[in-house]
N, C-alpha and C positions, 0 to 999 in steps of 0.2 A: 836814471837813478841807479845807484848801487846796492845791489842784494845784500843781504845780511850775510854772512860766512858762519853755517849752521857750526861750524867746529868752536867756535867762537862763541868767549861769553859775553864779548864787548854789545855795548846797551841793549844787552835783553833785558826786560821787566820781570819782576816777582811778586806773583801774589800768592797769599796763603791763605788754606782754605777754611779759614774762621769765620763763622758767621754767626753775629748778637742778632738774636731775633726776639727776648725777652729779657726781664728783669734778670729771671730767675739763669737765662746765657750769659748777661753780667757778671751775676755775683758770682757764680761758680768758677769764670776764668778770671775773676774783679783782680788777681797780685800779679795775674799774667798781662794782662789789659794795664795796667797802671804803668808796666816797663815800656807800654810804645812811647810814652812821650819824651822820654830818658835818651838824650843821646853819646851815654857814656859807653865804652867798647865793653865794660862788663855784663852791662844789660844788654846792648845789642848779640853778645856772644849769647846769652841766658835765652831773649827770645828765640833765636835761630834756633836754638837746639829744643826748647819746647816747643814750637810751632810745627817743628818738623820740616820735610822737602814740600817746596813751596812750588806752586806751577810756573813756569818759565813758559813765556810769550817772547818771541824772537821777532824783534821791530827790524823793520826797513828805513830808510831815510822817510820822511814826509808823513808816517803812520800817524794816527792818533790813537789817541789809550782814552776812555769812561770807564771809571771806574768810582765805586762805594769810598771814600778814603777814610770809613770805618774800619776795614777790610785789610789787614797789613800787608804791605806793601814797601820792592823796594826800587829801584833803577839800578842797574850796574853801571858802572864806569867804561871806560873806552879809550884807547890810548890816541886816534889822533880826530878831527872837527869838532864842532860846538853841538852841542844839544841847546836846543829851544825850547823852552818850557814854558808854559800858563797855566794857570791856576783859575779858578772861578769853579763858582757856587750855581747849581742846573735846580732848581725846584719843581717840580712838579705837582 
């Protein structure tokens, strides 16, 4: 497999480190919370810059990522192979 090149931003993951853990973590970020679902570049520019610097996880080929996808979150792009992606729902 091929190491990740740490200089490099190509597919590293970002999460930020917001956490709803009540009503009352709702309503307080409720106009910040309302722009995740917006995929227009004014809100994404609005969120990055109130969410602040976000933790960077530096993936390898093959890695997997679990993650809250309450939790905002982003993937970075990559200039050359395919990313593989899946989605599903883990209950517990």
């Amino acid at each position: 497999s091929t190491r990740h090149d740490s200089s490099s931003n190509d597919g590293d993951f970002y999460i930020w480190p917001l956490g709803v853990r009540s009503r009352l973590d709702w309503y307080k970020n409720a106009l910040l919370l309302s722009g995740l679902t917006a995929q227009d570049p004014e809100t994404q520019v609005r969120l990055r810059s109130e969410l602040g610097e976000p933790h960077v996880v530096k993936l390898d080929p093959g890695d997997l990522v679990l993650l809250c996808v309450q939790r905002p979150h982003a993937a970075v792009g990559f200039a050359e192979g395919t990313r593989v992606s899946l989605q599903c729902f883990v209950q517990h």
